[in-house]
C-alpha positions in Angstrom: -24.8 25.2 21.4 -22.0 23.3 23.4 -21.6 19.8 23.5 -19.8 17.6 25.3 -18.4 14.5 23.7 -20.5 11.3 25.4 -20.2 7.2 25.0 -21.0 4.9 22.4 -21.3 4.6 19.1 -18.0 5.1 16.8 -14.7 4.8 17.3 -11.7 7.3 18.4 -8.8 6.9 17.9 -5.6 8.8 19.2 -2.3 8.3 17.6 1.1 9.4 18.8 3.8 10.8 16.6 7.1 10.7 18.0 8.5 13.1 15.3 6.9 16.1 13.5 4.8 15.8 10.8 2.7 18.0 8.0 -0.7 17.3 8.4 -2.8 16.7 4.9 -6.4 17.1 4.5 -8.8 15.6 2.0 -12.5 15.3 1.7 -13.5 11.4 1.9 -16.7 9.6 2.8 -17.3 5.9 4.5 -18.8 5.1 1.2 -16.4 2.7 -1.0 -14.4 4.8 -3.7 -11.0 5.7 -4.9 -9.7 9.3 -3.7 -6.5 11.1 -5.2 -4.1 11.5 -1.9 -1.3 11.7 -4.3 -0.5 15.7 -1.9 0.7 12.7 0.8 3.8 12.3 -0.9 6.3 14.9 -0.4 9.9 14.9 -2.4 12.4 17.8 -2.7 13.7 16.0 -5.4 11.4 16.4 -7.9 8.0 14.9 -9.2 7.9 10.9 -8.3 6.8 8.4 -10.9 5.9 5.8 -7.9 6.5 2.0 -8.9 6.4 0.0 -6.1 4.2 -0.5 -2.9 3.9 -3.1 0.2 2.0 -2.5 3.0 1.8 -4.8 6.1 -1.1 -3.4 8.5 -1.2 0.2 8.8 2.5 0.6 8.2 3.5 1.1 3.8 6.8 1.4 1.7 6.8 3.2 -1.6 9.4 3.5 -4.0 10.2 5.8 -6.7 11.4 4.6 -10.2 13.4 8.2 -10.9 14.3 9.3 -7.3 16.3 8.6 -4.7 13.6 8.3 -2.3 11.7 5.9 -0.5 7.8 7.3 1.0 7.1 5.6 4.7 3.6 5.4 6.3 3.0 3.7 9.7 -0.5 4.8 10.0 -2.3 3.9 6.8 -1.6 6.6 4.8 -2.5 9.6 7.1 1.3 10.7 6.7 4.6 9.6 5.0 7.7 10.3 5.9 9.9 10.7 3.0 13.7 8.4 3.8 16.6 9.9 1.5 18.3 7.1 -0.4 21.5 8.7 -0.8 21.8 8.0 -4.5 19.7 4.5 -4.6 17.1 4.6 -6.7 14.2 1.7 -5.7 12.3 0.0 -8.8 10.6 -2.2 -6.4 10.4 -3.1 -2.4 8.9 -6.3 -1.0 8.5 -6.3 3.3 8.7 -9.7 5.2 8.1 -8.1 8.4 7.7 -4.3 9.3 11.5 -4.3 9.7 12.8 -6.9 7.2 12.6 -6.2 3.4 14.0 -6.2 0.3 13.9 -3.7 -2.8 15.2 -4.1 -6.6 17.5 -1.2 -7.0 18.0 0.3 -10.9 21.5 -0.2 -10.2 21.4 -3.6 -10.6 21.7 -4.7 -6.3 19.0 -6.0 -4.6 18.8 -3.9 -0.9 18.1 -5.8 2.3 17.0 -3.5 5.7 16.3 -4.8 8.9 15.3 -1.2 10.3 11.8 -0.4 8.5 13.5 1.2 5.8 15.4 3.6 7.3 18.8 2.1 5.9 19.6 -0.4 3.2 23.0 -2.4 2.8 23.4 -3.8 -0.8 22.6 -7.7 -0.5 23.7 -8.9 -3.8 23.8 -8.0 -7.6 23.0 -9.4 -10.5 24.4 -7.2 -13.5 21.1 -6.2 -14.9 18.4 -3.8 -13.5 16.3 -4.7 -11.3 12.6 -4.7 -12.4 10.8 -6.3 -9.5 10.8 -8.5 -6.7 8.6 -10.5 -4.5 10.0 -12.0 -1.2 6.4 -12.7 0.6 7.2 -15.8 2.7 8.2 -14.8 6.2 9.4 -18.7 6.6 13.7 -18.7 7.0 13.8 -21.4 4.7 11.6 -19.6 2.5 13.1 -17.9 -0.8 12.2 -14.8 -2.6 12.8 -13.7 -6.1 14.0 -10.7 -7.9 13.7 -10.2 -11.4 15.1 -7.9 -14.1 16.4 -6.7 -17.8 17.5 -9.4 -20.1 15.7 -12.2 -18.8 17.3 -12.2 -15.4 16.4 -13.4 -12.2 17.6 -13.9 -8.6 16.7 -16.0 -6.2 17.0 -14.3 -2.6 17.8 -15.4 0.6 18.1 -13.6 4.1 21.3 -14.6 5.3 23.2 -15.2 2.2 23.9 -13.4 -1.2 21.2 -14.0 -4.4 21.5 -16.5 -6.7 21.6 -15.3 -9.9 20.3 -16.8 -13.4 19.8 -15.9 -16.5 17.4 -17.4 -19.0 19.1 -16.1 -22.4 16.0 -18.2 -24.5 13.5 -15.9 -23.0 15.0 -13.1 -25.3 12.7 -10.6 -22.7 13.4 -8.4 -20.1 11.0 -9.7 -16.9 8.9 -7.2 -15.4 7.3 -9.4 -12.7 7.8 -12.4 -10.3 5.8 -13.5 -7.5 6.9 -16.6 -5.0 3.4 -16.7 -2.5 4.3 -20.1 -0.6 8.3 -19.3 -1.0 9.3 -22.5 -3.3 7.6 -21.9 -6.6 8.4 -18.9 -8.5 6.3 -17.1 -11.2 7.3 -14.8 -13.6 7.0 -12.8 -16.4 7.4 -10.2 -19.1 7.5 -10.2 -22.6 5.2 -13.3 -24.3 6.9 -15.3 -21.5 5.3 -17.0 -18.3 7.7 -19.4 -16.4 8.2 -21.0 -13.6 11.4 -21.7 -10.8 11.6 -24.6 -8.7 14.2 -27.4 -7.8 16.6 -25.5 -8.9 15.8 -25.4 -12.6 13.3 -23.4 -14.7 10.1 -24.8 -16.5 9.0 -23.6 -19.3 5.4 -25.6 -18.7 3.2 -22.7 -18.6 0.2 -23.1 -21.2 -1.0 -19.5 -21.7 -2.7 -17.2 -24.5 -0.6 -15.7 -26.6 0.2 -12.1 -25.8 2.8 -9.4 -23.8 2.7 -9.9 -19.9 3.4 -7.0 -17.9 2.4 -8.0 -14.4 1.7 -11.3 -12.6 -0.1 -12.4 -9.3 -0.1 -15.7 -7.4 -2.5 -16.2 -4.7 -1.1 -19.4 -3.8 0.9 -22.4 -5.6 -2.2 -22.9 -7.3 -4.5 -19.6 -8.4 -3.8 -16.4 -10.0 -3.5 -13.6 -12.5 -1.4 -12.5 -15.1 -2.1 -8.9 -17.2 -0.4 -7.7 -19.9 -0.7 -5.5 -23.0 -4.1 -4.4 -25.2 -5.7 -5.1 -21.3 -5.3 -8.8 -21.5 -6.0 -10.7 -18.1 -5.5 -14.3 -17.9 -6.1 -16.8 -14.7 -4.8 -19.8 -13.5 -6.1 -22.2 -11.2 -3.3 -25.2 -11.3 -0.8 -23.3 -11.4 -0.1 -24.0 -15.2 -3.1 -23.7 -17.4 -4.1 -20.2 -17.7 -7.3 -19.0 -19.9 -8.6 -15.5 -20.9 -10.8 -13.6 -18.7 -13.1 -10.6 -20.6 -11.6 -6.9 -19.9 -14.8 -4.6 -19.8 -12.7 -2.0 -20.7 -13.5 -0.6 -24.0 -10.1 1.1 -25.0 -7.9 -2.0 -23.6 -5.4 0.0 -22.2 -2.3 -1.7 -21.3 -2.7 -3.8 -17.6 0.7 -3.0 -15.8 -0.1 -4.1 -12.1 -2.3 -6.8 -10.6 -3.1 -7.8 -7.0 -5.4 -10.6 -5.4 -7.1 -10.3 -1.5 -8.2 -13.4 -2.5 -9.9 -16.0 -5.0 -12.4 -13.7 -5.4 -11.5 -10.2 -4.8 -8.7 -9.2 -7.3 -7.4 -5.5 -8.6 -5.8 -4.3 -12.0 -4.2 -1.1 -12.8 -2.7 0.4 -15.7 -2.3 3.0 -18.5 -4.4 6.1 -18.7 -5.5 5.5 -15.0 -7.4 2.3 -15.8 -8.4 0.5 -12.4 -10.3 -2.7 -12.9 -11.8 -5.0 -10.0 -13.7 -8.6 -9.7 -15.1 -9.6 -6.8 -16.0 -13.1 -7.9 -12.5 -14.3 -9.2 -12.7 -12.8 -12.7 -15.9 -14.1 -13.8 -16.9 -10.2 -13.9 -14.4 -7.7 -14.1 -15.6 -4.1 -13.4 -14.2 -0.5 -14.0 -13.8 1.6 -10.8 -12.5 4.9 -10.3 -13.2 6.3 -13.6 -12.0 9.5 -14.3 -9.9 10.2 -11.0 -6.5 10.4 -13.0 -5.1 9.8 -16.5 -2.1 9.4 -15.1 -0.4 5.8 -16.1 -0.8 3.4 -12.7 1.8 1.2 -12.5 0.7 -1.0 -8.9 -1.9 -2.0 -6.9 -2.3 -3.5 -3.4 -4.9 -4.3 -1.2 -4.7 -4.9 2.7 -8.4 -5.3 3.1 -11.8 -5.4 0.5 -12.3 -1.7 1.4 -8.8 -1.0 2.5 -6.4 -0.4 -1.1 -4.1 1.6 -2.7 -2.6 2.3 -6.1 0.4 4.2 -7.3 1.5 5.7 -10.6 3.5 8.3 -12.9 3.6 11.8 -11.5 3.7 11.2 -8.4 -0.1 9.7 -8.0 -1.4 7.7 -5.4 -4.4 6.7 -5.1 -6.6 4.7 -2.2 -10.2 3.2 -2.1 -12.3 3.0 1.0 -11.6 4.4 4.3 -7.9 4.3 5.0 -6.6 5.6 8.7 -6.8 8.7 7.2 -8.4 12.8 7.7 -10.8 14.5 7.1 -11.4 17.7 7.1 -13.8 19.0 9.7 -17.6 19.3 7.9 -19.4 22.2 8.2 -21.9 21.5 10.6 -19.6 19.8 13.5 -16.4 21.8 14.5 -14.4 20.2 17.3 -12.1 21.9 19.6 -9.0 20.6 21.9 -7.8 22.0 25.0 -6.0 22.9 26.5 -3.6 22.4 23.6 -0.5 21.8 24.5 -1.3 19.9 27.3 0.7 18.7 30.2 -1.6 15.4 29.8 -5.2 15.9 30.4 -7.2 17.8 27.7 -11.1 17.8 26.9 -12.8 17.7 23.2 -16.0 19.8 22.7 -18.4 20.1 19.7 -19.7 23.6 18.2 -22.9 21.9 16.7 -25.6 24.8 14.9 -28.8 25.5 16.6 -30.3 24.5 13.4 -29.1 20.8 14.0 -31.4 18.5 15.4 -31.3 18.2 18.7 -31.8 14.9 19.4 -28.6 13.9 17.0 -26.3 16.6 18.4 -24.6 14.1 20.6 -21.3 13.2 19.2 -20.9 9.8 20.2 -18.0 7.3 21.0 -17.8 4.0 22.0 -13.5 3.3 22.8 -10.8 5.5 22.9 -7.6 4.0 22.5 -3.9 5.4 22.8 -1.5 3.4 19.9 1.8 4.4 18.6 2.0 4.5 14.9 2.8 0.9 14.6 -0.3 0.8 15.7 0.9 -0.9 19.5 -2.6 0.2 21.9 -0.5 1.7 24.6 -3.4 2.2 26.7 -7.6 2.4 26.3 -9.2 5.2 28.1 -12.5 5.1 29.2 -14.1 7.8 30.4 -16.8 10.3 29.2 -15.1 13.8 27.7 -11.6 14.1 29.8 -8.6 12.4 28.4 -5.3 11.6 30.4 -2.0 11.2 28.5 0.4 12.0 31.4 2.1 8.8 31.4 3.0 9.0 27.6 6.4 10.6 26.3 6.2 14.7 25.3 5.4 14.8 21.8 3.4 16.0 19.0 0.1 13.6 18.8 -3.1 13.2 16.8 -6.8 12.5 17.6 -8.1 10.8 14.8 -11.8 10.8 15.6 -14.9 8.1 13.5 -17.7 10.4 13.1 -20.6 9.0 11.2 -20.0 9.9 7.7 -16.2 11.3 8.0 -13.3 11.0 9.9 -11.5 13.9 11.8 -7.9 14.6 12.8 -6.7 17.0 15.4 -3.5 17.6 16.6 -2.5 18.0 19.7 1.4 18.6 21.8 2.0 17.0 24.9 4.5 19.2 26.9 
């Protein structure tokens, strides 16, 4: 039986592509859970052992610790584009605006670009590797912070070159730094915890004893730090931090940790190991068991059903329902034309007899025409006919909410 696709009930989505792009399928359902995407990431360098990630909206930035490659997506992980570095090599990237961001290069530079990503100029070094770096304030006066081997840090500005220090007492490399408000910085590694402000560093931290890998401040005030054995401490002056109970029973080493908020905050780390509170670290729980014994080095969160995390071997990983595809079920098979199209195309549904006929009605309540930075160009309404004259030729896809799954079609305007 033929239907035609009628009004309301999910959403549709159609997304234009300017350039072309492989198009990857995985199974997924709306139901919350961690699924392996790590196919997403394309290199012809080699396999990537990811270690960084920022995502603002729909649009993400991941680095690789081993290549020269940095993996774009500008529509939530349904495609990356993979950016030759020409030789840099990316330990970590921190975005201030989709065009404005920063990344701690391995060969001891931190990289500005003011493109997306496309291109990086250096922007300062700091004779020592760069480990990580946080630049999360998108106020001018705000600073940023990138930290490194042998107990190094800069302090980063946008218009002028970083300000290096060096903190010989720490006698640690420092894996980790986070500056939320842009005037406090936090960092880490080793048995250190520290903090950076007027100019000076203060050593006023009052922490467990242990190795700190990774450290996350929600504000001035709250967050968490993770380290080695699967510690996880929090803090909620900004100074006092106390011991929060890991449910994990191998305490595997904690390597990344990321906060939505005072409630709903993410670890990763060794073997695969994703933990998650949703009440501030009163109750840490295990998710994603299983999915990959590869070591996870990040995690970030745009959304409480809307996360990814990234690893060795070129794993990535996200939770929920990303803008992403799925491939079509059996029971509902969708067909496009004509395809190509000079502008106006129809969508029908093959839908088995067996179905019930009452439910055989695939159902949509907007229809929307975005670029992938996700820019609504236009909203179409109509029932089953869709006009995309007025948009530039192109490839495009038809990303389509369908109760339980979502569905991608592609689709060339001429």
């Amino acid at each position: 039986m033929k239907t035609k696709i009628q009004k309301p009930a999910s959403r549709f989505t159609l997304h234009a592509a300017m350039m072309l792009f492989s198009l990857f399928s995985f199974h997924c359902s709306l139901a919350q859970q961690w699924t392996d995407i790590s196919n997403r990431i394309s290199s012809s360098q080699g396999t990537a052992h990811l270690s960084g990630l920022h995502f603002i909206g729909d649009k993400g930035w991941i680095t690789s610790s081993n290549l020269s490659e940095l993996y774009i997506t500008s529509n939530g992980g349904v495609l990356f584009e993979t950016i030759n570095l020409q030789g840099k090599i990316f330990n970590d990237i921190s975005m201030r605006t989709p065009e404005e961001g920063y990344s701690a290069g391995a060969d001891q530079f931190v990289y500005k670009t003011v493109d997306g990503g496309m291109t990086w100029a250096p922007h300062g070094s700091q004779n020592e590797v760069r480990r990580a770096i946080s630049y999360r304030s998108t106020d001018e006066n705000a600073m940023g912070v990138c930290v490194g081997n042998n107990s190094s840090m800069s302090i980063v500005l946008p218009n002028s070159a970083p300000h290096v220090l060096i903190f010989p007492s720490l006698s640690a490399d420092l894996t980790s730094a986070d500056c939320p408000l842009g005037n406090i910085v936090w960092a880490c590694g080793g048995n250190n915890i520290i903090r950076f402000f007027n100019a000076q560093v203060h050593r006023d931290q009052d922490f467990p004893t242990g190795f700190y890998n990774a450290i996350f401040m929600l504000d001035n005030t709250t967050g968490w730090c993770v380290g080695k054995e699967g510690r996880i401490i929090r803090a909620t002056d900004g100074i006092n931090w106390s011991v929060q109970t890991n449910p994990d029973p191998q305490q595997r080493d904690l390597l990344g940790v990321y906060g939505l908020n005072e409630n709903n905050v993410w670890a990763v780390g060794a073997g695969g190991v994703i933990l998650h509170t949703a009440d501030g670290g009163q109750t840490w729980n295990i998710e994603g068991a299983g999915i990959t014994g590869n070591k996870l080095k990040e995690v970030f969160f745009t959304a409480n059903d809307y996360g990814y995390a990234i690893g060795e071997n070129n794993t990535l990983l996200w939770f929920g329902t990303p803008s992403g595809v799925q491939e079509e079920p059996v029971q509902c098979k969708l067909t496009v034309y004509p395809n190509p199209t000079r502008g106006k195309f129809q969508i029908t549904s093959t839908i088995p007899s067996t179905r019930d006929q009452t439910n055989s009605k695939l159902q949509i309540q907007n229809i929307e025409v975005v670029d992938l930075y996700g820019k609504v160009i236009k909203e179409i309404v109509c029932d089953f006919e869709f006009d995309i004259t007025r948009c530039p030729a192109g490839i495009y896809f038809i990303r389509i909410y369908l109760e339980n799954q979502i569905i991608v079609k592609k689709i060339i305007k001429l």
